[in-house]
Structure formats: C-alpha cells, structure tokens
N, C-alpha and C positions, 0 to 999 in steps of 0.2 A: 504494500500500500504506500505507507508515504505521507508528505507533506511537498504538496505540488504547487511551484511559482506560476501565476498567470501575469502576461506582460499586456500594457497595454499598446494596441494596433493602433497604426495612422490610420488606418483606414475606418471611417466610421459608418454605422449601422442606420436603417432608414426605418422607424419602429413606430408606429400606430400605438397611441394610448388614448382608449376611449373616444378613436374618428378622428386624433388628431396626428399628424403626422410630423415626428422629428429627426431629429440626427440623436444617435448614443454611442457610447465608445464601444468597442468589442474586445475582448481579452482571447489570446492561444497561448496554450499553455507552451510552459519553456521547461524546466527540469527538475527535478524532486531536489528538495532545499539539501537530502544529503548525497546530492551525486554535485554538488556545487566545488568544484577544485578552480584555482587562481585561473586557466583559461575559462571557465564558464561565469567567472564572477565578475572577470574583466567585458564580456560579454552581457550579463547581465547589465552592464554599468553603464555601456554604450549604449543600448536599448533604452533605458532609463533615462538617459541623458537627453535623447531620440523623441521618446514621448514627452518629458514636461515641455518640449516647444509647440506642444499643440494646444491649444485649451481645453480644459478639465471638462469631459461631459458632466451632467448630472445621473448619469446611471449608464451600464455598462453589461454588454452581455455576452455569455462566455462562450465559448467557440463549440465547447463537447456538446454533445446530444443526448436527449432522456427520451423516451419514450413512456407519453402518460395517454390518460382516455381523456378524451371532451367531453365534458358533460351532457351539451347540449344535441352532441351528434351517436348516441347509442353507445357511448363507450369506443367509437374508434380512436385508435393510437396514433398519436401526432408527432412527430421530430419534434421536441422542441429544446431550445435553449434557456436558463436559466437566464434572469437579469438579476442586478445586486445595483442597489446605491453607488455612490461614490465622492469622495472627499475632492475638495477641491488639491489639487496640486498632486495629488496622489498619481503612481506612475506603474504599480502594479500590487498585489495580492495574490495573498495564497488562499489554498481550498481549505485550510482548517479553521473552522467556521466564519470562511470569507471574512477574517480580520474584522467579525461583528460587523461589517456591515448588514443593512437590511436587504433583504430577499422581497422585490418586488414582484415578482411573478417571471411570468414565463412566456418566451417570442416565440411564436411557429408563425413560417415561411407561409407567404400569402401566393401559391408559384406563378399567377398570370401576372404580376406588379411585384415580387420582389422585394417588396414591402415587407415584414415583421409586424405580427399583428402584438399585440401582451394581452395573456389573459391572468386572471387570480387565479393560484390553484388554494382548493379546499379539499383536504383530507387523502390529496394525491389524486386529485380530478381536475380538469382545466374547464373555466367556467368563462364564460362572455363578459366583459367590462367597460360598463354604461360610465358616461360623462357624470352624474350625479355621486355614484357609487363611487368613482376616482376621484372625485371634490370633497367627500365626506370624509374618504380616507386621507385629505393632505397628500395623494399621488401626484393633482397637478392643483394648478389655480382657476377661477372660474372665467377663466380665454381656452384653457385648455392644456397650455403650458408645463412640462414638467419641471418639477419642484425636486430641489438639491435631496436629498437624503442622504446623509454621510454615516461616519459611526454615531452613536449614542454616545450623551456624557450619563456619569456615573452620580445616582441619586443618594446612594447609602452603599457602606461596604460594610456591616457588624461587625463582620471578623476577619483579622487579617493576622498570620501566624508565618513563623518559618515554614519553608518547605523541603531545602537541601542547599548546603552551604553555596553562598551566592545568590539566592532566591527566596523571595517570599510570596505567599500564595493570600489571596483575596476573595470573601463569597462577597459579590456585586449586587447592586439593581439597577440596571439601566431608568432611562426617560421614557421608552419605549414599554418596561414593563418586563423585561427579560431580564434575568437571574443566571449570572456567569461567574464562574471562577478563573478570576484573572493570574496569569503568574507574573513576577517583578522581577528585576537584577538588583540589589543592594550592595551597598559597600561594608565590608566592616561587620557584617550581620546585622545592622542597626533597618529596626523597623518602624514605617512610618504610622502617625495615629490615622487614624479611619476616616476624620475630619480632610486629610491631606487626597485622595481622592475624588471628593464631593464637586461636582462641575467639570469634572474631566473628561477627556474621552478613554478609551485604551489604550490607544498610540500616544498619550500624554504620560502616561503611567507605566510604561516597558521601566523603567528605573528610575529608583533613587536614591539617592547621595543625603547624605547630613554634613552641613559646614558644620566647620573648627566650632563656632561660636554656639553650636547649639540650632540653630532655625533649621527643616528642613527643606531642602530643595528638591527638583524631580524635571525629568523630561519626558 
C-alpha cells in the first residue's frame, strides 16, 4: 500500500457544479513518499516549483478512477474521479487522508462535451446536485461560483500526549465537525498546551518548538 504523492497538473479540468461550468486543478499521482530517494525529490521539487506558477484552483480532482453506482440511473457504474478542496498556494498532496482536506464529491466524464459533471456521493452512491443543495452546503455562492475549501482549523484538541521520541500525538475537532488524531514533530520532548492548536489548520501544527524564554512557538 503506501502513502502516495499527488502533484498538481498545468493542465486544468472543465467541471460542472450544479449547471455551472468551471476550470479545477487535477492531480496524477507521482510516487509512494517511501520510494522518494534524492533523484525523485529533486524531481518532486521541480514539479512543485512548476505548479505554484499557476494559480491555486479552488478544488482539485484526482487523476485515478472508482467505480461507484448512480443513484439516479438503477445503480449503473460510472468512472468516476474523486474531487478534494484545496489551499490556496498548495502544490501537491498525499492520499493519506488527503492532508484533511474536504472531499467534495465526485466528477464523471460527460463523453459528448468533455465536461466533468460533480455529483454528492451518499453512502457510496453518486446522487444529482441541484444549485440550491450546493448553496446550502457553502459548495459555491449564489452566481454559482465555486467557493475555496481548504483544510479545517482546529476547534479543540482535549488531549495531547507523547507519542515516540520526536512526536506528539493530538485527538482534534475540526470546524467542519471531524475528529482526527493529529501527529507533531517536537523539540526537546516538550509538549504544547491544547490552547496552542485552537484556530489552526494541520499544516500549521506539523511542529513545535519552545523558545529559551518559555512562550511556545509552532509552524
């Protein structure tokens, strides 16, 4: 299995949400984070380099294929692709749980236009999605527009304990309402209070450090 890098493509995706028609980024996967030796990293870096000159879509869909039913069509099985949010300035992600991003649904191929349609899936079914239904959820705005969805900041963490020298582990609640167990890099074994996560995202909280004087810091 693994823990697999997706990059993001210049080339961008022509995606229907709820009748409206946009551009979104697409991601192909590049290589399992432990097959990563100094030519793939130097690689990895060029590509990276490659995409922050394009602008950030607001959401991003991934190159692999699932095969789910339509609700609305007897259960036949559709290609389709996963979509996920996306941060602004962000330049790629991994599959282990999409670096908390949200999971906005799912594109299948529209084949006479080429188009990407998104639908909701529900309980592992792909369902139709109306202009109203995508305004109620903060999908887009009411022109039609897709609306940013990055990671979550972090609401409350209870509890936050060692994990293995170098790391400390976190039970989370996002803004969204999701409950994750975050892990951290530390200096020193020194652990931060619970208080020092509140308004963060995940990518704010990969480590932290305590100055000399006492205050703690964090990136």
């Amino acid at each position: 299995m693994g823990v697999n890098i997706f990059i993001l493509d210049r080339r961008p995706v022509r995606l229907s949400v709820a009748g409206t028609v946009q551009s979104i980024g697409s991601l192909r996967r590049f290589f399992k984070i432990t097959e990563l030796n100094d030519t793939r990293a130097g690689e990895l870096h060029t590509l990276e380099a490659t995409a922050s000159l394009i602008p950030s879509p607001k959401a991003a869909m991934i190159a692999d294929i699932e095969e789910l039913p339509l609700g609305s069509e007897s259960g036949a099985l559709a290609r389709a692709h996963l979509v996920i949010g996306w941060d602004d300035g962000r330049t790629s992600v991994t599959d282990l749980n999409w670096d908390y991003l949200p999971r906005l649904g799912y594109a299948v191929r529209e084949p006479n236009t080429g188009v990407f349609i998104l639908y909701a899936e529900r309980d592992g079914v792909l369902h139709t999605l109306d202009h109203e239904r995508a305004v109620e959820g903060g999908l887009v705005d009411p022109s039609g527009e897709l609306t940013r969805h990055g990671q979550p900041t972090i609401s409350e963490c209870p509890v936050v304990r060692p994990f293995i020298s170098g790391y400390g582990e976190a039970n989370c609640t996002f803004d969204d309402g999701r409950r994750e167990r975050l892990l951290f890099h530390v200096t020193d074994d020194a652990l931060p209070q619970p208080s020092w996560f509140i308004g963060k995202t995940p990518a704010q909280v990969q480590q932290y450090k305590r100055t000399q004087d006492g205050p703690s810091t964090g990136t």
